[in-house]
C-alpha positions in Angstrom: 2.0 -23.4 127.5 -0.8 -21.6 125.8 -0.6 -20.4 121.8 -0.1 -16.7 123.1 2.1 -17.2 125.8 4.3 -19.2 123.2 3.9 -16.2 120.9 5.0 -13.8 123.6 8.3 -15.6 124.1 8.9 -16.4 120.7 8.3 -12.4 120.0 10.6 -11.6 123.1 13.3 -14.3 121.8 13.4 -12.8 118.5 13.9 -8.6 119.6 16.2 -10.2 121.9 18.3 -12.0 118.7 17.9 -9.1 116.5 19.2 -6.1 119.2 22.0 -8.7 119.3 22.9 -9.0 115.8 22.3 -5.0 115.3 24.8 -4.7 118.3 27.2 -6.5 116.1 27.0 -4.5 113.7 24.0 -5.9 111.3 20.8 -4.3 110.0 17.6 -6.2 110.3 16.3 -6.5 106.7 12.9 -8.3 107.6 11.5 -10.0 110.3 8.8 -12.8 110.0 9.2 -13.6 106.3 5.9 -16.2 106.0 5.8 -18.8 103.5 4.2 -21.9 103.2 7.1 -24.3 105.3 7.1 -21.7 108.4 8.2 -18.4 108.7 11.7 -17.0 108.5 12.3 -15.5 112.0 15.2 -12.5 110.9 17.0 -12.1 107.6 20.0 -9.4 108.6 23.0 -7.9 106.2 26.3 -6.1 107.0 26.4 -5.3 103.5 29.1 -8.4 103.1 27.2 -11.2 104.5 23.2 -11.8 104.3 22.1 -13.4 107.5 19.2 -16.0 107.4 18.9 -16.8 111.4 16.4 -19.2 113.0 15.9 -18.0 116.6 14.6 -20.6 119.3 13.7 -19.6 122.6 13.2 -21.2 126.0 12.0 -20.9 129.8 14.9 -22.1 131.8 13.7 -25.0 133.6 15.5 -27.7 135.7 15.9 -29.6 132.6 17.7 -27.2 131.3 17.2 -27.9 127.6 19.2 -25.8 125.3 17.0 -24.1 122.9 18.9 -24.8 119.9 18.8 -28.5 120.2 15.3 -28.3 118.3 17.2 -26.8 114.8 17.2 -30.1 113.9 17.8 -31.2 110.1 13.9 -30.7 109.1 14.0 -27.7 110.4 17.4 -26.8 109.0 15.9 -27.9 105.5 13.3 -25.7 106.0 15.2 -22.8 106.9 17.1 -23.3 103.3 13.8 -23.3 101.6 12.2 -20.2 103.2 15.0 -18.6 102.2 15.3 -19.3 98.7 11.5 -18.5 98.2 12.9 -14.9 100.4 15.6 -14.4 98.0 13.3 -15.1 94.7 10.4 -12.7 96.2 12.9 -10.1 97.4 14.6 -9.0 93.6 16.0 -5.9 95.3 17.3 -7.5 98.4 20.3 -6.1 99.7 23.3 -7.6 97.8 26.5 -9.6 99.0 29.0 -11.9 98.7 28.1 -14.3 101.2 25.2 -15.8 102.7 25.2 -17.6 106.4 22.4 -19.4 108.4 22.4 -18.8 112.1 20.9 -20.1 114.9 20.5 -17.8 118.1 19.1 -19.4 121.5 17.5 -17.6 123.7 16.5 -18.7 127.5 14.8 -16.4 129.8 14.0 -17.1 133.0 10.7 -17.6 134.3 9.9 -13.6 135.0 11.3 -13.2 132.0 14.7 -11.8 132.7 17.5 -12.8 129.8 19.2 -15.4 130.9 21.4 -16.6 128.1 21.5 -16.2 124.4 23.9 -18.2 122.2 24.6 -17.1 118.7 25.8 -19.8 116.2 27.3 -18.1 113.0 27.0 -20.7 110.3 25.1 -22.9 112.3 23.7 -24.7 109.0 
């Protein structure tokens, strides 16, 4: 799969995840957070709970590999670090009581058609 191709779904994946979560009721805070482990796909708040969620998307295929099998423990690490560094760079980030890590998975089908996301609340 080429880089932009790969960009495209990972861009589609993540409107996707974040329509979802405002749907439930959050507000996306920022999107794309870079920092020098990766980048922090969406941090969200309900004004009780910051959100840090890693989004993974897919192609269905025949395989049928679930997107969220690749939030492995490297990537789960990473995920902690981005965001601490987002927390520490963000001094007038939205306050609450709790923070979460998420993982959504999104797999669309080949025309690009949704054809499952799966949101894990406190995946990590």
């Amino acid at each position: 799969m080429s880089d932009d191709r790969r960009r495209q779904l990972g861009a589609a994946g993540e409107q996707l995840a974040a329509d979802h979560l405002a749907r439930r009721g959050f507000r996306i805070v920022e999107r794309n957070f870079r920092t020098r482990w990766g980048e922090l796909d969406i941090v969200a708040t309900d004004d009780r709970t910051i959100v840090f969620c890693e989004v993974k998307s897919r192609i269905a295929s025949r395989a049928g590999r679930d997107p969220l099998e690749s939030v492995h423990h490297q990537k789960r690490l990473k995920v902690r670090r981005m965001a601490g560094q987002w927390l520490r760079e963000r001094p007038d980030h939205p306050r609450a009581s709790d923070l979460r890590f998420d993982a959504i998975g999104v797999t669309l089908a080949p025309d690009g058609r949704l054809l499952r996301l799966d949101h894990l609340e406190g995946a990590f």
